[in-house]
C-alpha positions in Angstrom: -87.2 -2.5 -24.5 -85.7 -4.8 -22.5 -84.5 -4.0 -18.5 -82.3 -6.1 -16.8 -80.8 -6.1 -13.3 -76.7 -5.7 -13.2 -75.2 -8.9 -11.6 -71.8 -8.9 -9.3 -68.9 -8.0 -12.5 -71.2 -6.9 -15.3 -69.9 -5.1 -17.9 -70.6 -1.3 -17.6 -72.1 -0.1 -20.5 -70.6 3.2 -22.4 -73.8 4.9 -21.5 -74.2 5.6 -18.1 -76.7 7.9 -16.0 -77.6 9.3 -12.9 -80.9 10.4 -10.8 -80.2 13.7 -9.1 -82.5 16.0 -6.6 -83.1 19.2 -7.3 -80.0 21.0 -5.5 -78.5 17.6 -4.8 -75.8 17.0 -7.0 -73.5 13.8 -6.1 -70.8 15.0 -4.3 -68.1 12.4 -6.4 -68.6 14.4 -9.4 -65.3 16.0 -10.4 -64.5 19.4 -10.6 -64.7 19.6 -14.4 -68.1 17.8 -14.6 -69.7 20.3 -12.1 -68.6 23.0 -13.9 -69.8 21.9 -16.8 -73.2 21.2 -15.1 -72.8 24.8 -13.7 -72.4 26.2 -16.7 -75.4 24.2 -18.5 -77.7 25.6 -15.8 -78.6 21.7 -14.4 -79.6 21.7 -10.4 -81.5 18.2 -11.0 -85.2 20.1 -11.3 -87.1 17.6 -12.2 -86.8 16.6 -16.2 -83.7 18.0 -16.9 -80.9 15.3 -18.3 -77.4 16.4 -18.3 -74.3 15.3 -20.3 -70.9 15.0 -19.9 -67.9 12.6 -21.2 -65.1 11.1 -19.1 -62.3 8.4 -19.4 -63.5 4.8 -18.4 -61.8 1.2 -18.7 -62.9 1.1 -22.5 -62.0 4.9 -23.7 -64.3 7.3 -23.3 -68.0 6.9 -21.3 -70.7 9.1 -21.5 -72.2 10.5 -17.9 -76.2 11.7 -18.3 -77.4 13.0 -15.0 -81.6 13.0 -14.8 -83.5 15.4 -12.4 -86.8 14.5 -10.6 -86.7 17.5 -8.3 -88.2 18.4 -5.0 -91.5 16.5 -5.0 -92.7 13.8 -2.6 -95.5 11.2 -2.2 -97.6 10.5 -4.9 -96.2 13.5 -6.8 -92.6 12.0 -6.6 -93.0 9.1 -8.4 -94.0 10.9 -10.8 -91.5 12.7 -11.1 -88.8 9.7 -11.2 -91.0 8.2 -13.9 -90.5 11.7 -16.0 -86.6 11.4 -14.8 -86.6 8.2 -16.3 -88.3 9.1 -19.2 -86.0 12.0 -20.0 -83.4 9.9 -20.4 -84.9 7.3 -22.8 -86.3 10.4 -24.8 -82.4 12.1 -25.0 -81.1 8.8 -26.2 -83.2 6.8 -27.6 -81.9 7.2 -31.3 -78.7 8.5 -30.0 -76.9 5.1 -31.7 -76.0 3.9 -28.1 -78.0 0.5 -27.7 -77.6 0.1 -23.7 -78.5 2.4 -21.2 -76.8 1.7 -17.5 -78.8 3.5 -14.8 -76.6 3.6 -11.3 -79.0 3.7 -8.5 -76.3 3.1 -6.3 -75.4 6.4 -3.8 -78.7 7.4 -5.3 -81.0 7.3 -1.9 -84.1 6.2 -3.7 -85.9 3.1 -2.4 -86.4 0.1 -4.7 -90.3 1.6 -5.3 -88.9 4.6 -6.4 -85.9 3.0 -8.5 -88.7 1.0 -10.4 -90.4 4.0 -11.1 -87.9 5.3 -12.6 -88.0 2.3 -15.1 -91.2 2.1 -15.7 -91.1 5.6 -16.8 -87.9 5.0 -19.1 -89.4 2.0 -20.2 -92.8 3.5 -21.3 -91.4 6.2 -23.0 -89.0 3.6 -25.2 -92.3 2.5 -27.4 -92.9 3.2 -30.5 -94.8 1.4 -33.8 -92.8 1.8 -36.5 -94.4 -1.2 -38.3 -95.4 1.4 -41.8 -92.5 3.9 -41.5 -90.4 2.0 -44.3 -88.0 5.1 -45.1 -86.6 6.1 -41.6 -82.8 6.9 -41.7 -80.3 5.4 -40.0 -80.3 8.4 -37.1 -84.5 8.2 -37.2 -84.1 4.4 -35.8 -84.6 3.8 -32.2 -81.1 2.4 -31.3 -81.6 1.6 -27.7 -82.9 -1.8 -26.9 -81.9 -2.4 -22.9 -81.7 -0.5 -20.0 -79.3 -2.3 -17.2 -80.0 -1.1 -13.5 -77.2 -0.7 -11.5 -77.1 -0.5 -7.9 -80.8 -0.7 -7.1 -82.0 -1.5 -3.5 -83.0 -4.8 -2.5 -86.1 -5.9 -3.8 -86.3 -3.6 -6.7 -85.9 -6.8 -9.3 -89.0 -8.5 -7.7 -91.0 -5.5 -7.7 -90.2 -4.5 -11.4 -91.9 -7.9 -12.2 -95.2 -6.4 -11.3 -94.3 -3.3 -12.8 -93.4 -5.1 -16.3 -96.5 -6.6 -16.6 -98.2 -2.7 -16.4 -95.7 -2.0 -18.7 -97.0 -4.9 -21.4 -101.0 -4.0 -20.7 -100.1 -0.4 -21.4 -98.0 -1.1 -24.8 -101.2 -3.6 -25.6 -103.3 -0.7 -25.6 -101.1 1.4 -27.5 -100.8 -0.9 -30.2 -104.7 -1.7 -30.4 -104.9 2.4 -30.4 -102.1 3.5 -33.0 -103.2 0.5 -35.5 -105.3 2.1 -38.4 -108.9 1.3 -39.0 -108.3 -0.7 -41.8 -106.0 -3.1 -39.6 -107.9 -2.9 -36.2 -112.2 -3.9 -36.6 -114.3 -5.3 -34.7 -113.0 -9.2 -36.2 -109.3 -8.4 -36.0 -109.7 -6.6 -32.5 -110.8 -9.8 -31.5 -108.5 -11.7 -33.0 -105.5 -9.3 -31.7 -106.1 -10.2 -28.7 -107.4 -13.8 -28.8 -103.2 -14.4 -29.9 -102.0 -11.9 -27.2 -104.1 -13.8 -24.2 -103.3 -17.3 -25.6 -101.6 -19.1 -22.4 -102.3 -16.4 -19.8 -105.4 -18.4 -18.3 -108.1 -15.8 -19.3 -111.7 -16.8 -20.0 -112.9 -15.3 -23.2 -116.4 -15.7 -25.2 -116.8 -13.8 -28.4 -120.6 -12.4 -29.5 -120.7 -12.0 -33.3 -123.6 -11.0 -35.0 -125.9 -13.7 -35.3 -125.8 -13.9 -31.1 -126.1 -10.2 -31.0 -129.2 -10.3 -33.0 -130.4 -13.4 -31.0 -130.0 -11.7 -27.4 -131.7 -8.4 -28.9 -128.7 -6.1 -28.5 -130.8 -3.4 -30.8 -128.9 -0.6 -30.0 -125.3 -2.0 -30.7 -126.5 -3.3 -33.7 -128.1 0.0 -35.0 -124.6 1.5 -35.1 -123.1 -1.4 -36.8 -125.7 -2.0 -39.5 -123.6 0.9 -42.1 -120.6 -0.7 -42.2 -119.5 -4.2 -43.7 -117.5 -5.1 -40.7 -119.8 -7.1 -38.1 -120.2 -5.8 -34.6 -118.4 -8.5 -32.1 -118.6 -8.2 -28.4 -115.5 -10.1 -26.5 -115.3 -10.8 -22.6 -112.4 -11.6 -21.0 -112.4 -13.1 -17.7 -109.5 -13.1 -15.1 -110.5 -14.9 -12.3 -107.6 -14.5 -9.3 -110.2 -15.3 -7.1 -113.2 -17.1 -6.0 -116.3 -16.1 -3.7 -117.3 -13.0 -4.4 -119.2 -11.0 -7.1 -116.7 -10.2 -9.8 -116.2 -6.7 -11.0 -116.7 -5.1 -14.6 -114.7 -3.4 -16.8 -116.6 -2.2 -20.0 -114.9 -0.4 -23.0 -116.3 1.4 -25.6 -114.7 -0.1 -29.2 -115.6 1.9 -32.0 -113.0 0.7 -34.3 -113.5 4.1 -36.4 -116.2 6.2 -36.3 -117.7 8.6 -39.4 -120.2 10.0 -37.2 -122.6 8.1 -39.8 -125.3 9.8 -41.1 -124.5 12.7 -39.1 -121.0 12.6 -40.6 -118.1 14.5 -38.7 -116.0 17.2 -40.8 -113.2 15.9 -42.7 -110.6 17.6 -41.1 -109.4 15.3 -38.2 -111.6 12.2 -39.1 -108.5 10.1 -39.2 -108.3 10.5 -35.4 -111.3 8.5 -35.1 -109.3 5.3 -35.2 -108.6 5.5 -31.4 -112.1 6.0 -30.9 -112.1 2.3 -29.4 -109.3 3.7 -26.7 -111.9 2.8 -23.9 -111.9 -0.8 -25.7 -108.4 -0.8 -25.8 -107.6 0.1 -22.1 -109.5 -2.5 -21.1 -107.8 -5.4 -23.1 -104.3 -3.6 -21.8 -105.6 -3.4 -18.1 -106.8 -7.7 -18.5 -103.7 -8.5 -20.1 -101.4 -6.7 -17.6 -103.5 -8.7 -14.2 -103.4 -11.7 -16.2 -99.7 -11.6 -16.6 -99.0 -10.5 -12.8 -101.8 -12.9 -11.5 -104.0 -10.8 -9.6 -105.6 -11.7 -7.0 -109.0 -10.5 -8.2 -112.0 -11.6 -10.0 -112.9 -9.1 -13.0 -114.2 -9.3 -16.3 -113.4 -6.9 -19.3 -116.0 -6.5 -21.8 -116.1 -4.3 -24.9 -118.7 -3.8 -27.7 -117.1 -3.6 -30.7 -118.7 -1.9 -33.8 -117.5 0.4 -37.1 -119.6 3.4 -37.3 -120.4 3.9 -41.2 -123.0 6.2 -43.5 -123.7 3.9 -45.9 -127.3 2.7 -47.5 -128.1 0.6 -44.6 -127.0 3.1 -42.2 -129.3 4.1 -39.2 -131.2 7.7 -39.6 -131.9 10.4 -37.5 -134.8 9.9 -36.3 -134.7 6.3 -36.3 -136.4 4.0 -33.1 -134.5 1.2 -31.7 -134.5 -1.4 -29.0 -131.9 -2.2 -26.4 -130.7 -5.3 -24.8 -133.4 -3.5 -21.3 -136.3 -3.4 -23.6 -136.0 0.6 -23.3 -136.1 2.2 -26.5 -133.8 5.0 -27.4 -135.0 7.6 -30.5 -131.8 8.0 -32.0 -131.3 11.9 -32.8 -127.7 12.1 -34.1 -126.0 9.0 -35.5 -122.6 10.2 -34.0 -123.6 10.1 -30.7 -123.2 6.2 -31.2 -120.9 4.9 -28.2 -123.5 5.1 -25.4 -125.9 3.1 -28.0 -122.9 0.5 -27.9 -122.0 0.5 -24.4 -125.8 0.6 -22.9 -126.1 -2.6 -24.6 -122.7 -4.2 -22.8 -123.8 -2.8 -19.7 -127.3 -4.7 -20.1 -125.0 -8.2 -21.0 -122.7 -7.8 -18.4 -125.2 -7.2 -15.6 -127.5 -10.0 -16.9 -124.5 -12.3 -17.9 -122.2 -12.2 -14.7 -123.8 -10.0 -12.1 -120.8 -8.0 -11.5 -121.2 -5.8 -7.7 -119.2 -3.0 -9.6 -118.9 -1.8 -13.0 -116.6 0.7 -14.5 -116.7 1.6 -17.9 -114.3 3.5 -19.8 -115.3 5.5 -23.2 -114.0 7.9 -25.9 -117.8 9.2 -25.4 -117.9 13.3 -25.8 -115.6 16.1 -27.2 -118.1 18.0 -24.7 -115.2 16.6 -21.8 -112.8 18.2 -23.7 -113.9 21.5 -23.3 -114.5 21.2 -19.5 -111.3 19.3 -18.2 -108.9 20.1 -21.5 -106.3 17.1 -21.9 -105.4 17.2 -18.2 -108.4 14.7 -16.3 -110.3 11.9 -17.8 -114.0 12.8 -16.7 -115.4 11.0 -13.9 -119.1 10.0 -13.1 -120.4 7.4 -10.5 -123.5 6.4 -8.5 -121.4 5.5 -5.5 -119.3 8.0 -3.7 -117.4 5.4 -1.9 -116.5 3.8 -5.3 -115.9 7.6 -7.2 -113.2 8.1 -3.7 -111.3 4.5 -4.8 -111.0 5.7 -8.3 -109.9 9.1 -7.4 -107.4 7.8 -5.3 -106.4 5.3 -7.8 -106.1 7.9 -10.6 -103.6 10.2 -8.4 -101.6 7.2 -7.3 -101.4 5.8 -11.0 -101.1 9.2 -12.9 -104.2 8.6 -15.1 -106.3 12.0 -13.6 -109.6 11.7 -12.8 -112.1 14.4 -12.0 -115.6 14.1 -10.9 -118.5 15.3 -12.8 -121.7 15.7 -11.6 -125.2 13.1 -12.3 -128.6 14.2 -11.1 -132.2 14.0 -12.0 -132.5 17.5 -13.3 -130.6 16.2 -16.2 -132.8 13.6 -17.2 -135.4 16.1 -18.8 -132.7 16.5 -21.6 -133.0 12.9 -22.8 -136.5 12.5 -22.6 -138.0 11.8 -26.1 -141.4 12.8 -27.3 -142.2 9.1 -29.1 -139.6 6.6 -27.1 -137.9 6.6 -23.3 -135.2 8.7 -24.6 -132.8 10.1 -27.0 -129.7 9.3 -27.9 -128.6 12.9 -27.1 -129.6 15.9 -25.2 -129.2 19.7 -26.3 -126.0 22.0 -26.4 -125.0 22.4 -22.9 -123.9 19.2 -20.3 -122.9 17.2 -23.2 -120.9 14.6 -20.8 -123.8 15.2 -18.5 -126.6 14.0 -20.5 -124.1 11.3 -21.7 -123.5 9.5 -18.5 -127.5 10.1 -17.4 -128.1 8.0 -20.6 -126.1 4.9 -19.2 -126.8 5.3 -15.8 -130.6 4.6 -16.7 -128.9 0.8 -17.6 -127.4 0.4 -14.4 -129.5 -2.0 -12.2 -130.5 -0.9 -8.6 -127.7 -1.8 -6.0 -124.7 -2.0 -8.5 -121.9 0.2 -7.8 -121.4 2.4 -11.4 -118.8 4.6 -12.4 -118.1 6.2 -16.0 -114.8 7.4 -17.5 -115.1 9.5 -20.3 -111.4 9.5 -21.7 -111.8 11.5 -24.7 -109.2 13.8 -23.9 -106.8 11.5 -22.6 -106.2 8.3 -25.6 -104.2 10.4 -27.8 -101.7 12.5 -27.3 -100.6 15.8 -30.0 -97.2 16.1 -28.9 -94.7 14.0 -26.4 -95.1 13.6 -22.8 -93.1 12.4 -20.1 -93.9 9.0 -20.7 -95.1 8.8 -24.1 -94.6 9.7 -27.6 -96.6 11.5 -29.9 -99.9 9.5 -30.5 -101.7 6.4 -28.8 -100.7 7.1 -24.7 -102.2 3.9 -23.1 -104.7 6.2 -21.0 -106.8 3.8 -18.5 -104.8 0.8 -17.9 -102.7 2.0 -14.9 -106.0 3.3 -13.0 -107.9 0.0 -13.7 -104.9 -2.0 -12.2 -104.0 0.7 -9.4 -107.9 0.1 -8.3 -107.5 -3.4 -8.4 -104.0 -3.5 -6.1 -105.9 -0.9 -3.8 -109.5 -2.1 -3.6 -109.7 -6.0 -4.6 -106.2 -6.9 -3.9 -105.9 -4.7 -0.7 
């Protein structure tokens, strides 16, 4: 979806709407229309849309009115993304094609007005690309959204705002795409097209330089499936002098469990298991397009997780990248064997100060934070505080988890330096103790576990049912906050 900014004499559109506080209805409304709001029970709290029709130059115009409430700060934007949202959810396949929004008497600051489009234009996105029988009335209609009104500086600002919008669509796509479209080889070739011209570095790994470097542990998780593992960095670099900062993504293009196969109820989820791959490429594409003033490198090992023949075994002993050796007790606790290795490469490769990595790693997150908080684990409490802050400011919720020593006893291994997983309880736990022990001495770590958070069973304000872009708009909130600031 296209947004545009209204020039001196454009044409209104026949779809026009509104923002409204809660209690604050405009006070040019005519008697008829706040009736009619009256009677629909509409104060402007905050995701409700309103309707009404009235005469315009054309014949007749329809009025939508959005509410973003009472809330302020942080939690207001918010709310004018959801306002803005609402509104592209109500009409969306409504057969109108243009949506006018008239910031104008509004109040709201040019910040806040292009809040309110990022949230309308978030929630516009859809893939359609295999739904071949959708009726006429199924088809998203509306392809522009024209602001009206908005304060000075609002047009300059959405720029910024548009490239988000682009890195979090990115993601979506990678996320939504089925396993048999999105593997390792076309992942990387996705996004070799999509960062063609936008003055990113990238070096791809297949598997003859993964087996050359020793990256054991990747490899182990690869060697059941006929797709090849890849690793692919991408480097933005907005600026020179300083140690560059990480971001690593877990890309498990679809994940069986392997050996230790998963039930077949819900397996076809486990094509967004590469959502920590995929916020990553989204998060480098959207500073690439808005030319960040930063110096970060996205890296994401990139593996199918298969039971056949050549599959790895319970039990099996492998080797990573750090020379530690990992006994591998359930096959489908796979994306720490992928990511240990990355983390190993990265740190040897480019010496990043800071490294985040982002991972669809437990369901054991899911029972502690639900589909509310990514979970959060760091080494660094100054870095876990940026991330925080960046995950309220941004709307992707973090929540900190805890690390410590006493965990460690859970991983040990009776015939290697560990296990691939620990007992019943602290799943996440035990998890991120196993990639902190590939985190070298003096570099700043901190590990999203995002499970919860790639994929969405029903709508939200923002997003439709399905693939919701989860850890793009953190990632470039810390970098605006931390690098940039």
């Amino acid at each position: 979806m296209t947004v545009n900014f209204a020039s001196p004499g454009h044409a209104l559109p026949r779809l026009i709407a509104r923002l409204v506080g809660e209690g604050n209805l405009p006070g040019d409304l005519s008697e008829t229309v706040r009736e009619a709001a009256a009677a629909s029970r509409f104060t402007g709290k905050g995701g409700q849309v309103f309707e009404a029709f009235a005469p315009g130059d054309g014949g007749l115009m329809r009025l939508a009115f959005a509410g973003f409430g009472k809330a302020t700060g942080q939690e207001r934007d918010a709310a004018l993304e959801r306002a803005g949202g609402a509104l592209v959810a109500k009409y969306l396949t409504s057969g109108e094609t243009t949506l006018g929004i008239d910031f104008g008497g509004s109040g709201l600051s040019a910040g806040e007005a292009v809040s309110v489009l990022l949230g309308a234009r978030l929630r516009s996105w859809r893939y359609d690309i295999y739904r071949t029988k959708l009726t006429d009335e199924q088809k998203p209609s509306l392809t522009q959204i024209v602001a009206i009104g908005a304060a000075e500086g609002a047009e300059a600002l959405w720029q910024t705002e548009a490239a988000l919008a682009e890195g979090i669509e990115f993601t979506r796509e990678l996320v939504t795409e089925p396993a048999n479209v999105i593997y390792p080889e076309s992942f990387v070739a996705r996004c070799l097209a999509r960062f063609e011209g936008t003055g990113i570095e990238i070096v791809v790994l297949d598997k003859a330089a993964l087996e050359a470097l020793g990256m054991g542990a990747l490899l182990g998780v690869a060697q059941g499936s006929v797709r090849e593992a890849r690793v692919l960095a991408l480097r933005w670099k907005g600026r020179a002098g300083s140690r560059p900062t990480a971001f690593v993504g877990k890309g498990v293009t679809f994940d069986t469990g392997g050996i230790s196969i998963k039930p077949a109820a819900g397996m076809e989820d486990m094509k967004w298991d590469m959502g920590g791959a995929g916020a990553v490429a989204g998060a480098m594409l959207t500073l690439a397009l808005r030319k960040a003033a930063a110096d970060v490198i996205g890296v994401v090992g990139l593996v199918e997780n298969m039971p056949d023949g050549n599959a790895q075994r319970p039990g099996d002993v492998v080797t990573s990248l750090s020379g530690q050796t990992i006994e591998v007790i359930n096959t489908d606790a796979e994306g720490r064997l992928v990511l240990c290795d990355v983390l190993t490469w990265v740190q040897n490769t480019y010496a990043p100060a800071t490294i985040v990595d982002l991972a669809t790693l437990t369901g054991a997150i899911m029972v502690s934070l639900g589909t509310e908080y990514a979970g959060m684990f760091a080494n660094d409490d100054l870095l876990a505080s940026q991330l925080d802050n960046a995950g309220k400011a941004s709307g992707d919720k973090l929540w900190r988890m805890p690390l410590g020593a006493a965990y460690d006893k859970l991983i040990d291994s009776p015939i290697a330096d560990m296990k691939n997983i620990g007992g019943r309880f602290g799943g996440s736990i035990t998890a991120a103790q196993f990639l902190k022990r590939y985190i070298n001495e003096g570099v700043a770590w901190a590990h999203l576990d995002i499970a919860g958070m790639v994929w969405a069973d029903k709508p939200g304000a923002t997003f439709d049912k399905g693939a919701t872009g989860f850890g793009v708009r953190v990632l470039d909130r810390y970098v605006r906050d931390v690098l940039e600031g």
